[in-house]
N, C-alpha and C positions, 0 to 999 in steps of 0.2 A: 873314656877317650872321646866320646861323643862329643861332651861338653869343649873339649880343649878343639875339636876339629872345628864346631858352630866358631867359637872366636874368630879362628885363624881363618876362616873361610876354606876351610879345605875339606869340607863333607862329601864330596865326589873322590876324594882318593885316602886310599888306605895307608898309616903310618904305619913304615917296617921298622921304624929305627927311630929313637929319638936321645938325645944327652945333651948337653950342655956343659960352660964353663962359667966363667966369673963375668963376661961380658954379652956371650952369645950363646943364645937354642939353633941346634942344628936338628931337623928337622927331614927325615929321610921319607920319600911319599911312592906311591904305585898306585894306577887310576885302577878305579871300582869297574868300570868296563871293559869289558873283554873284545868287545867289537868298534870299530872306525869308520864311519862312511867316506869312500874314497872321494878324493877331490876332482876327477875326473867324471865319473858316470856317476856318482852318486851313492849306488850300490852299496851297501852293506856288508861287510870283510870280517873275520875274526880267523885269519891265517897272520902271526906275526914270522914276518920275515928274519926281520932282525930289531937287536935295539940300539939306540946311538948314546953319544957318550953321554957321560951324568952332569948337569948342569947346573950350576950352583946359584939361586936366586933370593936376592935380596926381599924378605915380606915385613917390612915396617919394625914397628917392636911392640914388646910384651915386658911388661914392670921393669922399664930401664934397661932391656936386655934386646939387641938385635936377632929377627928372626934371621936363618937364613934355611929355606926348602930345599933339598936335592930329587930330582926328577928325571928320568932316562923318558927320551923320547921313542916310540915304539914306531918302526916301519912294516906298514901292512902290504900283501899279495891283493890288489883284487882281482878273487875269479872273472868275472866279469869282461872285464877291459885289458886283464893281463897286466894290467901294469902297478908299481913300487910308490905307495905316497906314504908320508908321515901323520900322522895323527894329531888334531888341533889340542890343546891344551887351554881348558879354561881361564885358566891363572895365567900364563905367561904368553906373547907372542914370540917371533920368530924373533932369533940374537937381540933378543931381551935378556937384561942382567935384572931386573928390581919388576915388579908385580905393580898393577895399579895400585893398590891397598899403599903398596910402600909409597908410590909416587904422590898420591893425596896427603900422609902424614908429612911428607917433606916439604909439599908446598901449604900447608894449613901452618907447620911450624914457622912459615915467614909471615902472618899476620900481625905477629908485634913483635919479630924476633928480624936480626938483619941476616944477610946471606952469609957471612962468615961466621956466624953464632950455626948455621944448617950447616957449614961444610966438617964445625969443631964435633957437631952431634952425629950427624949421618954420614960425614969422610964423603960428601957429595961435593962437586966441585962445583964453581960459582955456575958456569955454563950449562952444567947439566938440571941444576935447580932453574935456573933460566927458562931450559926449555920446558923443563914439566911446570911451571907458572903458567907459561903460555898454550900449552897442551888444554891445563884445567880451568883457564878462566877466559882463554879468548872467546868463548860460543858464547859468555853473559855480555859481552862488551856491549851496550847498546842494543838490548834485547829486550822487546816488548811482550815476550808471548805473555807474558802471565796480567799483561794492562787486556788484551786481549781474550784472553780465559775468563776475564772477571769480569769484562763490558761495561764499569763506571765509569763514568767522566772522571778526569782527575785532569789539575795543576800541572801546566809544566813548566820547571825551575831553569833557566838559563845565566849563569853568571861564572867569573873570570876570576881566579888565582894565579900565583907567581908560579912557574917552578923552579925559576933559576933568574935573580935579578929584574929587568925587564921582561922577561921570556915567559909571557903570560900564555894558560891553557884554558880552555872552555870548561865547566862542568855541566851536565845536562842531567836533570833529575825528576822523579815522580813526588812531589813534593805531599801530595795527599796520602801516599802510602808510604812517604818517607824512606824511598828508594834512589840510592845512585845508579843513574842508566850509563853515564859512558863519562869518557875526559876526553876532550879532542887532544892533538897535536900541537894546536898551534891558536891564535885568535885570529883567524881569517874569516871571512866572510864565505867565499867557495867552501868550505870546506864544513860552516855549519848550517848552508844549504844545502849542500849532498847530504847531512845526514836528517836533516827533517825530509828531505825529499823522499827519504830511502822509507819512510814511517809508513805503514800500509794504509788505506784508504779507512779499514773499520779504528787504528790508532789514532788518526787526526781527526776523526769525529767524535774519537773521546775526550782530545782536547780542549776543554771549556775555558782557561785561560792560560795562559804564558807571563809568567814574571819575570821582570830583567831591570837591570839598573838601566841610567840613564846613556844609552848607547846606540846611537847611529846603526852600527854597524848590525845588532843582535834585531834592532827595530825592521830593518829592510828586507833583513833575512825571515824573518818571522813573517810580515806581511806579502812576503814575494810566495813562503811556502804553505802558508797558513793564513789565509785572505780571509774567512769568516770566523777567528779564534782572536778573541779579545785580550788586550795587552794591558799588563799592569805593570807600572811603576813599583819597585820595593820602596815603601817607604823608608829604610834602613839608610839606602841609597841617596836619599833626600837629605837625609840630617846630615848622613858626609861628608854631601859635594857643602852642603851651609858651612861646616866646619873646616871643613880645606878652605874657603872662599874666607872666612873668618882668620885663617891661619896667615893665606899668603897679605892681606891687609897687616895684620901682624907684624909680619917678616919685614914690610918694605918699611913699615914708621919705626922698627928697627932699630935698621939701616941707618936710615934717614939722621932720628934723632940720638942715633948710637948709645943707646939705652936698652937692656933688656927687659921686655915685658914678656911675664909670664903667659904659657899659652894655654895649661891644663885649667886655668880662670875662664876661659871661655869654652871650652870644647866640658865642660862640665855640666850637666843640668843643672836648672836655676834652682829649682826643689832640693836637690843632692848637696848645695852649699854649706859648708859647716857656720857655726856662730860668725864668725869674724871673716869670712871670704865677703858675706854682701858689701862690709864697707870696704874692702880690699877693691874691687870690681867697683865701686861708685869712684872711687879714686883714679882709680885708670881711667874708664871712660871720661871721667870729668877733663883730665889731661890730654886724653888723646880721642878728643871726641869722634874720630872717624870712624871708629871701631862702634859708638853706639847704633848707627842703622844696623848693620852686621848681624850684630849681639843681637839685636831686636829682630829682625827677622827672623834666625833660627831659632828664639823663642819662639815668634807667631805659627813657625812652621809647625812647630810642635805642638804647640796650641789648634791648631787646623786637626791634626790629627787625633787629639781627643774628642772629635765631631760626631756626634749619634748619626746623623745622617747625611748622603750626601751634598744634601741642597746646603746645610748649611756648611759643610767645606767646602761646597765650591762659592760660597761669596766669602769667606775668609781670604781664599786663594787667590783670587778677583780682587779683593781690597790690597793684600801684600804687591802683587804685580804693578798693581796703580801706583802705591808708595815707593816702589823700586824705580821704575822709568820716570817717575816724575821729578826723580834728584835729578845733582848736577854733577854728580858722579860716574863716573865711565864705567868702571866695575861693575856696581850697583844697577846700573841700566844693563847691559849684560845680561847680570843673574838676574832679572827680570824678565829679557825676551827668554831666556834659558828656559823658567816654570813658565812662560807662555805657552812655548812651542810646546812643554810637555805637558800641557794643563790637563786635557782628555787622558790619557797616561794615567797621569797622577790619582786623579777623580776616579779612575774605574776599582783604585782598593776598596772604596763602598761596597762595590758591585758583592764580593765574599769577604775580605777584608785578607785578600790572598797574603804572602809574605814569602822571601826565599830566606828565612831565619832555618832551616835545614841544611840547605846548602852552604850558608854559614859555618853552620857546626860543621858540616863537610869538611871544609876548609880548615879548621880549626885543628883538624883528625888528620888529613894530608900532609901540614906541618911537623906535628908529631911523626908520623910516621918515616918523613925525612932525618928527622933529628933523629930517631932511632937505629936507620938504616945510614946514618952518617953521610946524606946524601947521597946522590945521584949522578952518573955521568949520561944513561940510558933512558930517554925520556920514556919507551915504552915499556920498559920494566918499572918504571916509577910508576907509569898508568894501569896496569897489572896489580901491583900490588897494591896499589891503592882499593883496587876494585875488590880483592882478595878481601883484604882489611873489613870492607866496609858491606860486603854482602854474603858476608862468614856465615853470621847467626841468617839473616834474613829469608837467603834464596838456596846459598849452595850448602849449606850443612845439610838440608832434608834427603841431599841428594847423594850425597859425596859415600853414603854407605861404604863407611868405614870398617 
């Protein structure tokens, strides 16, 4: 019986009773101790007064089968103080139905599983899985101790997913250890200065860079909270906004010449072209030569980036900017002062040759996990579970002592 108690975690009390049926182990228990320290004086008691009714609790499951424990709570005399208190129970608290043990298996099962897949399994309703998400995953939200415990410098990832249409949320991540720290609410500006504010003084001296796409908003923030932490530009970010810029050129000669030109011809690398796309592509550009600066930038851009070192990206960079402001192109001048204004930015991926391709994947994994759980109408249960999802293996499985 020993072995079957270590499982169940119930080695503090004695089983009087145990059977089962086709679905469920019903589990009959009595604690190994005889004595209760009163909750009043503290005192030490083994006079039971009385015992109160038998309490039927939910303990997770064992080979497809629900456990459930029955327990009588014992009310002690203490000499002492004179007075009637009940006795703490390790496994359960007060008008508790279901055991931490249970509450962990129920919320580990929505890692890739959706809430009404928990309620077919564990007859748990939406709400109640709800809270025990939040019970076990809110203390990781945005929780640095272990960047702290460990005292490296690391990368910090800042960039933006959908969750619903336009309705974009922040991700913030430790990209050197390939850890997700938090999802905001919302893409405000307040709101991802409060939480770098919140970073303790020994965390933002182990930030050695901050990577972010090309954004006003994450730049200000960063600089406002983080004045001697150097900013990099995702290159990812860069080839992009080339390819959006390349896209809407696209779109408007269109329009214009009421002709569909293909778009996956441009947004393709020039290396990845099969046999017969080169002269497809000398065909277009030759017709609608507007699109050849375009083309040709986000080649150079690309070409900038296979740079050994930084000196020589930053005169590639420098020559692209020259070639852009010196058309007669509105656009084109534009996307010029654009890598102007982000020249320093851009230049500092030398510095490690940082990247937010983690956060990427992130994102990649949050969509899934939508699609799984058939969407979302709860933004903070979406951030919840995402967080569940994606720091299962990493942080909270060591802990979760199941």
């Amino acid at each position: 019986m020993w072995n079957f108690s270590k499982l169940l975690g119930i080695s503090s009390y004695e089983v009087t009773k145990f059977y089962q049926d086709r679905e469920c182990i019903f589990v009959q228990l009595h604690p190994r101790r005889i004595t209760a320290a009163c909750t009043t004086c503290g005192k030490i008691s083994s006079r039971v007064k009385s015992y109160g009714k038998e309490q039927s609790i939910q303990h997770g499951t064992i080979l497809g089968k629900m456990v459930y424990i029955f327990v009588r709570r014992r009310r002690f005399l203490c000499r002492a103080c004179k007075r009637v208190f009940s006795e703490d129970h390790p496994l359960l608290k007060v008008r508790q139905r279901a055991t931490m043990k249970h509450k962990k298996e129920v919320v580990l099962n929505l890692s890739d599983r959706s809430f009404s897949a928990g309620t077919k399994k564990y007859h748990v309703s939406y709400f109640t899985q709800r809270k025990w998400l939040n019970d076990v995953i809110s203390q990781e939200v945005l929780n640095f101790k272990h960047e702290e415990q460990e005292g490296t410098p690391f990368v910090l990832g800042i960039d933006e997913v959908s969750f619903a249409g336009r309705d974009m949320v922040i991700t913030i991540g430790n990209i050197t250890k390939h850890r997700l720290k938090g999802v905001l609410h919302s893409k405000r500006k307040d709101e991802l200065k409060k939480v770098l504010r919140s970073l303790s003084p020994k965390v933002k001296s182990l930030i050695s860079e901050v990577v972010i796409d090309m954004c006003n908003l994450y730049l200000k923030a960063v600089k406002e909270t983080l004045p001697n932490t150097s900013v990099v530009i995702d290159h990812f970010h860069v080839i992009q906004d080339a390819n959006r810029r390349i896209d809407q050129e696209r779109l408007l000669l269109q329009d214009i010449f009421k002709k569909k030109i293909p778009r996956y011809i441009f947004t393709k690398n020039k290396e990845d072209l099969n046999r017969n796309q080169p002269s497809l592509l000398a065909d277009i550009v030759k017709k609608y030569p507007e699109l050849t600066m375009f083309y040709q930038t986000k080649e150079r851009l690309r070409d900038m980036y296979r740079s050994e070192t930084k000196e020589e990206a930053t005169d590639k960079l420098r020559t692209i900017i020259l070639s852009l402001t010196s058309t007669d192109d509105g656009e084109l001048i534009t996307w010029g002062r654009t890598l102007s204004y982000w020249k320093q930015y851009i230049l500092n991926y030398w510095n490690s040759r940082s990247t937010n391709g983690f956060m990427e994947g992130i994102h990649n994994k949050m969509k899934l996990i939508k699609r799984i759980s058939f969407g979302f109408r709860n933004k903070q249960v979406f951030i919840y579970k995402v967080m569940l999802s994606v720091l299962l293996a990493t942080t909270l499985l060591p802990y979760l002592n199941l």
